[in-house]
N, C-alpha and C positions, 0 to 999 in steps of 0.2 A: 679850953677855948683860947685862941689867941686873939689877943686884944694890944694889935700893933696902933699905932696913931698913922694915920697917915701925911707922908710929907706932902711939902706944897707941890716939889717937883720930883715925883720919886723917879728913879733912875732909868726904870725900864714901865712903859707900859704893854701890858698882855691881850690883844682885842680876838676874841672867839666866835666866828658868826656858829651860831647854834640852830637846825632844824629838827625833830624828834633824832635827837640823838641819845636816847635814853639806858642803851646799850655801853656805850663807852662814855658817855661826858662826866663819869664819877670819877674815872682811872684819867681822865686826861688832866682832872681839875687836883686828882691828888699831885698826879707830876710836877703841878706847878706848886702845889703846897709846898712838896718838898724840898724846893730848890735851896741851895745853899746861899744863892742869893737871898737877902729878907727882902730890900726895898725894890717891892715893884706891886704894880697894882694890874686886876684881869678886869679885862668889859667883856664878858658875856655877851652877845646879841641876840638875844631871842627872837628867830625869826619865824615866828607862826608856827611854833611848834603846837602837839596835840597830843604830844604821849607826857610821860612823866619830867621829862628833861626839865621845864623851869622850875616844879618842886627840889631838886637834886641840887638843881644851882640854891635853889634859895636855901637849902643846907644850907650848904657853904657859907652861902653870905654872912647868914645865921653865927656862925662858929670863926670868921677870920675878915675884918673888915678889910684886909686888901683885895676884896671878890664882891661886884657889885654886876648885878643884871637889871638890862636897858630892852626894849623894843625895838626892834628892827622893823621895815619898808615890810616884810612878809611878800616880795615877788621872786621869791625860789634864785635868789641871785646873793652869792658869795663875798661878789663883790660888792654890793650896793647895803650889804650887811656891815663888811667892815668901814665902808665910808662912813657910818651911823658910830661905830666906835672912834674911828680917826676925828669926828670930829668934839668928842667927848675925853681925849685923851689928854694925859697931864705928863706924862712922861720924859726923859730927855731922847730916850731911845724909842721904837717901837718894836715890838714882834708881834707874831701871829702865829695863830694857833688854830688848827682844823678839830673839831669836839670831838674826830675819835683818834685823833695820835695824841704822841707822848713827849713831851720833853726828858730828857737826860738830868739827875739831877743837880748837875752842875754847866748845865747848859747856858742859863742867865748870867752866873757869874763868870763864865769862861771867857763871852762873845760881849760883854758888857767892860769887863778891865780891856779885854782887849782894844776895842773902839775905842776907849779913853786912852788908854798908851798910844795909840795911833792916830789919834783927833779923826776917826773917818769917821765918813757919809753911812758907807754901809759896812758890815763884816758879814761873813760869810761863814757857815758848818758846813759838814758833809752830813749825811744823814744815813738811816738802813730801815728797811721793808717788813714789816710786822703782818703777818698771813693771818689774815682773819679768823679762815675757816682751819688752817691746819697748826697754828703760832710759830710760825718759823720762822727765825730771824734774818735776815740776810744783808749782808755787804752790802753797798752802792758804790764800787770807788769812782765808777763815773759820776756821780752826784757831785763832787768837789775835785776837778782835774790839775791838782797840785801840779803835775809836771809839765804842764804848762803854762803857768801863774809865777810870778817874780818871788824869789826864792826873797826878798825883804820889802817887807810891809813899812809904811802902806807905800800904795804903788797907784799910778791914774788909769783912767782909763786907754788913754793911749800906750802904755807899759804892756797891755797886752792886744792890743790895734786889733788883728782882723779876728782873734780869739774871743772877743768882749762877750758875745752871747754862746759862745760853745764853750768855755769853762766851767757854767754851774746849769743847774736846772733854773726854770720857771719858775718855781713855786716859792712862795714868801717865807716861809714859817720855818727856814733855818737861816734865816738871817734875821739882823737888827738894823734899823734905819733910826738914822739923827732926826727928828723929829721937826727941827728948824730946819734943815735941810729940803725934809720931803714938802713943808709949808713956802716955805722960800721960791720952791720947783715948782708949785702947785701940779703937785702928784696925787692922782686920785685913781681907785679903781675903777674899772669897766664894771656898767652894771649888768655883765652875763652871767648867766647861769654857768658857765663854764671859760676856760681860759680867762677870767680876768687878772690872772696869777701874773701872763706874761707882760701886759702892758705896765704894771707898777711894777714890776721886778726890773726889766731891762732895760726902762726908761729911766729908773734910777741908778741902772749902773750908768749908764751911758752920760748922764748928768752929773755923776759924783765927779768931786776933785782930789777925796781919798779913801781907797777902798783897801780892806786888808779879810785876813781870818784865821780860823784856827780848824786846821789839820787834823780836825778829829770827828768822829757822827753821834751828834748832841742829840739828834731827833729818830724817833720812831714814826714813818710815816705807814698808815695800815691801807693794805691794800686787799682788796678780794673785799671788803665791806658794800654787798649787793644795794645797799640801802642809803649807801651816800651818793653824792652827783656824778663821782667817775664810774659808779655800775653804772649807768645810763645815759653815759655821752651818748651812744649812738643816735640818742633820740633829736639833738641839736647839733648834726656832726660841724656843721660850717659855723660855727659862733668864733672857731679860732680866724677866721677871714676878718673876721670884727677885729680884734688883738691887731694883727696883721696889721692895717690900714692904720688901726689908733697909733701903733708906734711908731710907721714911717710917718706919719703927718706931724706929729709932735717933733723927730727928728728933725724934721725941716723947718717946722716951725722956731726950734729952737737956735736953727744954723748951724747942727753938726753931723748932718747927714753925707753928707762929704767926709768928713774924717771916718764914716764908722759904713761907709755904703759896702763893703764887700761882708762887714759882719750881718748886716742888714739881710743881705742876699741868703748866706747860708743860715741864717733866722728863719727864712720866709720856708727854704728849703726842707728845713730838719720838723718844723712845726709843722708842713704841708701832709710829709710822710709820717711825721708821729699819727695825725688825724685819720691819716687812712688806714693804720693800724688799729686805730679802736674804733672802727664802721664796725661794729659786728654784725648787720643784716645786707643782704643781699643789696637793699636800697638804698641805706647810708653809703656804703661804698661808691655805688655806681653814681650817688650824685654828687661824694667829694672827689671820687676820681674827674669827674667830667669839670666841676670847678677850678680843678688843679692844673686840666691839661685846658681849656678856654680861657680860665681867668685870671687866675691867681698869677701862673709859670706866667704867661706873657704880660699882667703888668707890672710886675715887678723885676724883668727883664731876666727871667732864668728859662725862656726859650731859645733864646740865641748868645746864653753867657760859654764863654767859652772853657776849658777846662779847667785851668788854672783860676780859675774864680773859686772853684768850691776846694774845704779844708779836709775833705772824705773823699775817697775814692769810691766810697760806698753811696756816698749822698750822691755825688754826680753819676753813679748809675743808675740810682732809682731813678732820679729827673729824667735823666736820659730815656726809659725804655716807657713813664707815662707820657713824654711828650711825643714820645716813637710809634705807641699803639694806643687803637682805642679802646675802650674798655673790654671789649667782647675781646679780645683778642691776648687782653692781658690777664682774662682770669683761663681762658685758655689753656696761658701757658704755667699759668699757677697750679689749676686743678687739674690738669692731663685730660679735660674732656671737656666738650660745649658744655655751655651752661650750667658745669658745675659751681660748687658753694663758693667764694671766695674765702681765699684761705689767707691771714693776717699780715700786712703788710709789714715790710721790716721798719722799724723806727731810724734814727739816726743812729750809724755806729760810730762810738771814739776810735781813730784810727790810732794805735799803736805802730810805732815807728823802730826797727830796727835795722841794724847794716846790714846791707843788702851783701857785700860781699860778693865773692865766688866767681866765678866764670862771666867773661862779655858775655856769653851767649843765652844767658837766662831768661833775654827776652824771647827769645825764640822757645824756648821749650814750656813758654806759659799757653795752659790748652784754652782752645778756642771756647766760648762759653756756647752748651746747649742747654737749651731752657726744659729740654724732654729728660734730662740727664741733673738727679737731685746733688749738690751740693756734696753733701755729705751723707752716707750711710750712716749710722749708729747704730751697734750689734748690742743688744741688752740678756745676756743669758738670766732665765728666772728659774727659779727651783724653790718654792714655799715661801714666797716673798710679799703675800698681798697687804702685811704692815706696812710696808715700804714704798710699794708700788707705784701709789700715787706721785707723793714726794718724788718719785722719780725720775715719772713719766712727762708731770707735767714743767720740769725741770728743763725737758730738754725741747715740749712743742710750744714753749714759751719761746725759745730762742729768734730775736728778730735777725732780719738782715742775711737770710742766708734759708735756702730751701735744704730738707729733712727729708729720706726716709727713715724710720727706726723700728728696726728688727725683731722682735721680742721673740726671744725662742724660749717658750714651754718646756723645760725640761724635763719633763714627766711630775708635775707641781700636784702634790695630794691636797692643797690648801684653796683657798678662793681665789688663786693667781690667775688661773687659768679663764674666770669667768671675769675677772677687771681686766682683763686684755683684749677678750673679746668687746667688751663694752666701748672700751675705750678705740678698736682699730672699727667698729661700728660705725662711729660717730665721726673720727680724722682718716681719713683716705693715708696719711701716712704713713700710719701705724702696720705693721707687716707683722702675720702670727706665723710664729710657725712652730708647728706640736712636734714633739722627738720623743721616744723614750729616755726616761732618765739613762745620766750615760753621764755624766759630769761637768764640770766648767770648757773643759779646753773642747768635749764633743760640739757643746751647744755653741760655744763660741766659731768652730767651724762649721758648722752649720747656717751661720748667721754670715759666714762669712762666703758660701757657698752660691746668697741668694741677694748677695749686696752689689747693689748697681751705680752707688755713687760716685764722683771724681775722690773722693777721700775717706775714709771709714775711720771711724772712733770705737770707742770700747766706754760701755758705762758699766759697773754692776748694779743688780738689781735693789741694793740694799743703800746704794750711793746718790747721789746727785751732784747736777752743776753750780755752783754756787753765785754765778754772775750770766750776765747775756753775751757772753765772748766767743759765744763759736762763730761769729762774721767775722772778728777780728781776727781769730784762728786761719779761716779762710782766705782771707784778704791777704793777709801775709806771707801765706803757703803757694799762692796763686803770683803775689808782685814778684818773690823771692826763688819763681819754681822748685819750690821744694819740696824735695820725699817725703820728708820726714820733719815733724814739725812737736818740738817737746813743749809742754805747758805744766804750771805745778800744781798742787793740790795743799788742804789744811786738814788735817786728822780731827774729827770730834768723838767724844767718848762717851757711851752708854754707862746707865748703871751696869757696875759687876765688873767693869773690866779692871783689871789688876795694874798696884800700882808702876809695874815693871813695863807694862803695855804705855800707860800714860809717858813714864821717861825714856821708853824708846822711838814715840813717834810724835809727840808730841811738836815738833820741828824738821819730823823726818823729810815729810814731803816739800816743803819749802827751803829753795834752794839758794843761796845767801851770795851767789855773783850772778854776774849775766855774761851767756853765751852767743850774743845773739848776730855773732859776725856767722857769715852760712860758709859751714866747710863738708868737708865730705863726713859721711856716718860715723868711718872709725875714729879720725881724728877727734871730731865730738866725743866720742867715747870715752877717748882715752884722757882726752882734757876733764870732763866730766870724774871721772874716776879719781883722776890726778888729784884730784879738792876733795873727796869723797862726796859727791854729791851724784855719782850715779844711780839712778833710780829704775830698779826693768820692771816699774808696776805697767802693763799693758796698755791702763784706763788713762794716763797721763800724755797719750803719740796721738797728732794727726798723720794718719798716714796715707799719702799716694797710693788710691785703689790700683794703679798700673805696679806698683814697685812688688805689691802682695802675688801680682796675678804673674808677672814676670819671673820673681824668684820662687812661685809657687809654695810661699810660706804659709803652716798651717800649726797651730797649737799642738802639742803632742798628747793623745788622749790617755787620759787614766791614773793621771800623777798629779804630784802636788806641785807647787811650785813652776807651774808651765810658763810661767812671767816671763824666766829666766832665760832659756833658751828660745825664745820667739822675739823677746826685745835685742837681744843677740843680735838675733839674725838678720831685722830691721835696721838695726848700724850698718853692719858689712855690707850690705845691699842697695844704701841710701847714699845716691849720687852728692847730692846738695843735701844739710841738716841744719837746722837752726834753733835755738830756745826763746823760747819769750817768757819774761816774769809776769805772769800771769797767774794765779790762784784759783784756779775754775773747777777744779774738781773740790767736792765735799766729802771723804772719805770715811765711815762709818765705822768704828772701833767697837765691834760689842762680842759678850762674852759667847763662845762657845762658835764664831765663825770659823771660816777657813782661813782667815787672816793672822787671828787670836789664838785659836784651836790646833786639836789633831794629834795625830800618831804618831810617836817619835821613827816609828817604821815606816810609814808613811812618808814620811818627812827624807828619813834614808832617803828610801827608791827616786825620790822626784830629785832628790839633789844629783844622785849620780846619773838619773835619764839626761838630767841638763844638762853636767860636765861634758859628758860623753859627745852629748848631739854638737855641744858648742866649739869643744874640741876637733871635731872633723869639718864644721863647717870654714873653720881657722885653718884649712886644710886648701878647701878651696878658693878661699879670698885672703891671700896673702897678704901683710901687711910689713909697713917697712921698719928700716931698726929703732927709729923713731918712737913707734908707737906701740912695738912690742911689748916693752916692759909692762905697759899699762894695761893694753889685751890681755896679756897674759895675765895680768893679776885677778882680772875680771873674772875668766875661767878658770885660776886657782882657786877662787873662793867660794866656789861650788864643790871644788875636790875636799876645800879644807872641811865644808860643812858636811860633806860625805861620810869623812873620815869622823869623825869626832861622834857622831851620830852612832855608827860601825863599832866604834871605841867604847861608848856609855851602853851599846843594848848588850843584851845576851848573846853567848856567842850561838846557838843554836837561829838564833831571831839574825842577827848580822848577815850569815851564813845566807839566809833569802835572798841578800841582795843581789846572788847570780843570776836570777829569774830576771831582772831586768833587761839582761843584754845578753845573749849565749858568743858573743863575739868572743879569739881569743885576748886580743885588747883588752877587755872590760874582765875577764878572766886575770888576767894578769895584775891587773889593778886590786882587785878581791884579795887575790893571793899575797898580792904587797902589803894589805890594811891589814890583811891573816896574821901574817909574818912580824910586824910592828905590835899585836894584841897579844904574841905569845911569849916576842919579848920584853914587853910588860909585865904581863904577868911573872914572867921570870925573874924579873929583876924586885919585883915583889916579893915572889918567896925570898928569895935570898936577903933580899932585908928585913924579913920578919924572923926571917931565920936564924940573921945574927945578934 
């Protein structure tokens, strides 16, 4: 039992408004046990719970006097909960805490020395997404937008002027507030049921004199929990109009609505369209849509603001097209048909900024937007994948900001694949099945690519997923930049089984350590890319111009392994404008006995040399200059070399197959030269066994 004393002023206080949270408030109260900080003390606020949750707490209390449960108001409101702890609190700092996430166990002492080295108001975490229903953890990096935040702490609020509300999230519980500070302010929360997150969060930044943080994600926030208030915004979609209003009247009330009125603007923005993202019924939507385009947009002056007011390219087109259409006409052009379902609204996207580079003329070759014409295709090839499927699928119809079709080609699936796909293209109109006889990755892949109708096509495997909400950014960028060809990276994780030579070969593989992100032509990317060794021809990592695919008539080569190889090739040579972004979007899946991990070292032959060969003559007809030779050329040697070595270690009766790939006398010749090198080997073997 721990039997701390408590101080007069302990360092940090913890306030937890609690409703039947009897599920997780055991795991969220150990987090806090454990923290490596000691001195801090948790208020519970029992707010009219009914299941077991106050027993649980009253463990606790039971076993660690820093843990004490209080009553709460019991009117279903978050915030009128934690006012009941705020005014109960002894702490110098405060946090907050929602009963089913997690703190980090070094999250109080990390964000606590911090504030004290920095005397701030507020500090600030990054945090990541805990899936309720499936436990998968994931990234936030837009949670904490470091690269736009003063590289030295602390910093005011004006240090980052029209940024103040687009750097962090809303939400309280990864940050610490001064405690005299937020009293001084008389800062309190909104007593709503939802959003009362924004009014105390942005109102204190906006009021602080020193704000700083730490560059790391101390919190586990759990999402997909059916049974806390975000399953069921829909139910009070407009309560954030409440937020809204509470924080420009305080801004002005306080006299500094003038210093922060364009952050203000893109607040009202990015909040309006978060809102219409989580309408999940027919009727939530149409009536925060209608608020938005009557009330909201024109009193807060973002019907006639003009471009340059907003910090997204992406925010001022959503504004743009609700104040454009009215509702009926906007799920129109959402759903492809009258009075279909409304389909989720994009939230705000972090715009990602890179050199634009290349040619005057890129404004002209950026396509005209059709709202009848999806965004992006996504080709998903499946073949006995229904472990995965989920994780997969809903990876990528979670993506805001940006319209989706996605492909799923059936590759002849003996498993339950083929019945979650139907389920799933049942239920989302975007979802496209399409059944093939098994035939492999590169059939199914063309296949998928045969029936994709969007301005850009992607590549997921079935077994993979996206690890962040970046395909708008992808977009956006592809779109301001006109480009072909758009590279993004990936982070390798590892199953049980996979070997330790698997771990130290990719474990970094995918993550690419400079930025390419000035736009030059295909090859030169190529050969730059190569030049660092960081060229990567995995398929799943290209946005690529649906024109660039249909124009060079690029298609996978069926039946071989290694089709990456020659198809990303091909993708350079062909791509007018290319550019990279540091981006980490792909989740890459490392498990024993894939196609990635696996396979036939004969197997492996044949697909090396279909590549060499294809990539070799395609170097035939897109000549490149003396420039960038060496580099191309290495690219294509290193498919010969992996030919040859393969050729070298099999049998020679088993090598001897590899004619079957090509009957050209080229690819003849080539045989006969690996022949030729295997027999003087071996010769030169006898003769030194011999001597």
């Amino acid at each position: 039992m721990v039997k701390l004393v408590k101080s007069v002023t302990p360092a940090v206080s913890v306030v937890i408004p609690m409703h039947n949270a009897e599920r997780h408030i055991q795991d969220t109260l150990q987090s806090l046990a454990s923290q490596s900080l000691m001195d801090f003390e948790v208020i519970v606020v029992d707010d009219g719970s009914t299941d077991r949750s106050a027993s649980i707490v009253d463990a606790f209390v039971a076993s660690d006097r820093r843990f004490r449960r209080i009553e709460g108001p019991a009117i279903g409101s978050a915030g009128a909960a934690r006012n009941v702890g705020l005014g109960v609190a002894r702490g110098e700092y405060l946090g907050f805490l929602d009963a089913d996430d997690l703190y980090a166990p070094s999250m109080l002492e990390k964000l606590y020395s911090k504030a004290k080295a920095d005397r701030a108001d507020v500090v600030l975490s990054g945090f990541s997404t805990l899936d309720d229903v499936t436990g998968i953890r994931r990234s936030q990096p837009w949670a904490l937008r470091v690269d736009i935040m003063p590289a030295e702490t602390p910093f005011s609020p004006e240090d980052v002027a029209d940024h103040l509300f687009y750097f962090t999230n809303p939400a309280n519980w990864n940050k610490l507030f001064r405690r005299a500070f937020v009293e001084e302010a008389g800062i309190a929360f909104q007593p709503l049921r939802r959003a009362n997150d924004a009014y105390f969060t942005y109102l204190s930044l906006a009021r602080a004199q020193r704000l700083t943080y730490v560059a790391e994600e101390l919190v586990e926030y759990r999402v997909s929990n059916t049974t806390s208030l975000q399953g069921s915004v829909h139910e009070t979609p407009l309560e954030f109009v409440e937020a809204i209003s509470g924080i420009y009247e305080s801004l002005v009330e306080a006299g500094i609505y003038g210093r922060h009125e364009r952050a203000f603007m893109n607040l009202v923005a990015s909040m309006s369209v978060g809102a219409l993202s989580r309408a999940k019924t027919a009727e939530a939507f149409a009536t925060t849509y209608e608020a938005l385009r009557h009330d909201v947009f024109p009193r807060n002056g973002l019907t006639d603001a003009p471009s340059r007011v907003f910090l997204s390219s992406h925010l001022r087109q959503r504004v743009a097209e609700i104040i454009a259409k009215p509702v009926s006409a906007f799920l129109f052009d959402r759903a492809g048909m009258p009075g279909g379902p409304p389909l989720p609204e994009p939230t705000v996207s972090h715009e990602v900024v890179v050199d634009a580079g290349g040619e005057p003329d890129a404004e002209d070759r950026r396509p005209a937007a059709d709202p009848a014409v999806p965004d992006v295709s996504v080709i998903v090839p499946v073949y006995n994948a229904a472990a995965w499927l989920h994780e997969c699928l809903l990876s990528v119809l979670g993506q805001t900001g940006v319209s989706v079709e996605v492909i799923c080609v059936n590759d002849g699936s003996t498993d339950e694949s083929a019945s979650i796909l139907q389920e799933y293209a049942s239920s989302d109109p975007r979802i496209v099945v399409v059944d093939r006889p098994n035939g492999g990755l590169s059939a199914a892949r063309n296949s998928g690519l045969e029936v994709a109708s969007g301005r850009y096509v992607c590549m997921l495997d079935s077994d993979d997923y996206w690890r962040t909400d970046d395909l708008s950014n992808l977009v956006e960028i592809a779109d301001r930049d006109a480009l072909d060809l758009l590279l993004f990276d990936a982070e390798a994780f590892f199953e049980p089984g996979v070997s330790e030579a698997t771990h130290t070969a990719y474990a970094t593989y995918y993550t690419r350590t400079r930025a390419y992100s000035t736009v030059v032509t295909g090859p030169e990317l190529m050969a730059e890319l190569n030049d660092a060794r960081e060229y990567r021809p995995s398929a799943c990592l290209y946005l690529v111009r649906t024109a660039l695919l249909r124009d060079a008539e690029l298609t996978f080569i069926p039946g071989i392994m290694h089709e990456d190889n020659p198809f990303t090739f091909a993708l350079f040579l062909n791509a007018a404008r290319a550019a990279h972004v540091d981006l980490p979007i792909y989740a890459r899946r490392m498990r024993p006995g894939s196609i990635m991990t696996g396979g036939a070292a004969e197997r492996s032959m044949r697909g090396y040399f279909a590549a060499y060969l294809d990539m070799k003559r395609r170097l035939v007809h897109h000549p490149v200059g003396p420039e960038l030779a060496p580099q191309i050329g290495d690219v294509i040697h290193r498919m010969f070399a992996a030919t040859r070595r393969l050729f070298l270690e099999l049998p020679e009766d088993v090598g001897a197959r590899i004619q079957e790939v090509d009957p050209t006398p080229e690819a003849y010749s080539i045989y006969m030269m690996m022949r030729h090198e295997r027999n003087q080997t071996l010769k030169i073997q006898r003769l030194t066994k011999a001597a």
